[in-house]
C-alpha positions as CSV (number, residue, x, y, z in Angstrom):
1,X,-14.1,113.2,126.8
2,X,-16.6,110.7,128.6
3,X,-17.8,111.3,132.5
4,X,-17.1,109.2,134.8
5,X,-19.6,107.3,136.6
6,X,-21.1,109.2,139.9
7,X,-23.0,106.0,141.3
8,X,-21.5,105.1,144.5
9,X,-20.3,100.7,143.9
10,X,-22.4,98.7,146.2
11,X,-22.4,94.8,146.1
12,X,-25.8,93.7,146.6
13,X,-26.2,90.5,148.2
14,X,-29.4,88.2,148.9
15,X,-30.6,88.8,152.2
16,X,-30.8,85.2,153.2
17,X,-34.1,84.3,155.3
18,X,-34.3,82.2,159.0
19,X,-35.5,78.9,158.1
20,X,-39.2,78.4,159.6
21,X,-39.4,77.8,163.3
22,X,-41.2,74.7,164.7
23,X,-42.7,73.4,167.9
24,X,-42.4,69.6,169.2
25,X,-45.3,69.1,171.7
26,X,-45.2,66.3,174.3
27,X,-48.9,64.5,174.4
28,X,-50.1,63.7,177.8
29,X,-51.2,60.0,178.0
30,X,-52.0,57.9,181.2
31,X,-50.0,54.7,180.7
32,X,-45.9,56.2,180.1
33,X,-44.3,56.5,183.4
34,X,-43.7,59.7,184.8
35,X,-39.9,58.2,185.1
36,X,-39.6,57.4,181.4
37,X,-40.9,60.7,179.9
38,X,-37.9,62.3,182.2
39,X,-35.6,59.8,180.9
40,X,-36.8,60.5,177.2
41,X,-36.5,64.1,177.5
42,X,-33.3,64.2,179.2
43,X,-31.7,62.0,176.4
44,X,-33.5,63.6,173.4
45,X,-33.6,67.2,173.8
46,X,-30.7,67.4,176.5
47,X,-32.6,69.1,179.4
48,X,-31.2,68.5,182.8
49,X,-34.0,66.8,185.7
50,X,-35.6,69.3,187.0
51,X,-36.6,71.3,183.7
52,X,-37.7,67.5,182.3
53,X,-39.4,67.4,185.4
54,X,-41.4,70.7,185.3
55,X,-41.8,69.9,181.1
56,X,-43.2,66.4,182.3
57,X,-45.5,67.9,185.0
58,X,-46.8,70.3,183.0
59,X,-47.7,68.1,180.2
60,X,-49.6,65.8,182.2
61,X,-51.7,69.0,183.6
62,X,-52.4,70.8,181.2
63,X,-52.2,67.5,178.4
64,X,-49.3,68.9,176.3
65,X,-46.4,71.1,176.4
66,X,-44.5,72.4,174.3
67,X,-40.8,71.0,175.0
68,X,-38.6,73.0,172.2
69,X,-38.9,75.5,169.4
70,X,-36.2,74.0,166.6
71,X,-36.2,74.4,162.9
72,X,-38.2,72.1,160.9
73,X,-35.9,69.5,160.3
74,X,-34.7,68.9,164.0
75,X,-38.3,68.9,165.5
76,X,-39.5,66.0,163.2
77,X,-36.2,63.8,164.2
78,X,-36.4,64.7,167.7
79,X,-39.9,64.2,168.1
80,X,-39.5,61.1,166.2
81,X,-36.6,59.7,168.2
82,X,-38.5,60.4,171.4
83,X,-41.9,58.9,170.0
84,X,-39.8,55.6,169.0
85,X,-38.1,55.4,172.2
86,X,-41.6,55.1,174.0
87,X,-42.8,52.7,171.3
88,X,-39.8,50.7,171.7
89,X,-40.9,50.2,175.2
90,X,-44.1,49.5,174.5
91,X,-45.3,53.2,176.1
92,X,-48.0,55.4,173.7
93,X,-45.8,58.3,174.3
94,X,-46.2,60.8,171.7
95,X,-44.5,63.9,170.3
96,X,-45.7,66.2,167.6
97,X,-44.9,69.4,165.7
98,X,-46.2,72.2,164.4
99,X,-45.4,75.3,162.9
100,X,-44.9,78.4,165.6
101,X,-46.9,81.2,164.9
């Protein structure tokens, strides 16, 4: 007669990892309007007036902030939507990413 198996079943499934985390960073410059960096940050990454206010302010005192933590992915198009929205108008507004640490 055979023995039967004493091992407990367990499915083992991947463990899946977060996707890497990345910052977009607003450039202070002194030409863009204090008004259109609220108006870009408002429509780009949602934030209501007085957080794109404080974001703003503290961008052009300290000459960058960092505006959102997204993954990879969503940082590049939104900083690229906000970059072309201040080109469009002619502004050197900037936004870049970089990994978070």
């Amino acid at each position: 007669m055979s023995q039967p198996s004493l091992r407990p079943r367990v499915a083992l499934r991947p463990r899946l990892q977060r996707p890497p985390l990345y910052k977009v960073i607003l450039l202070n410059d002194d030409y863009t309007p204090r008004e259109f960096v609220v108006a870009v940050l408002k429509a780009v990454f949602r934030m209501r007036e007085d957080q794109a206010y404080a974001v703003m302010m503290t961008a052009h005192r300290k000459s960058a902030c960092v505006v959102g933590v997204f993954a990879r992915d969503i940082a590049e198009t939104k900083a690229t939507e906000a970059t072309d929205l201040g080109k469009a108008k002619g502004y050197p507004l900037f936004f870049a990413t970089e990994p978070e640490e």
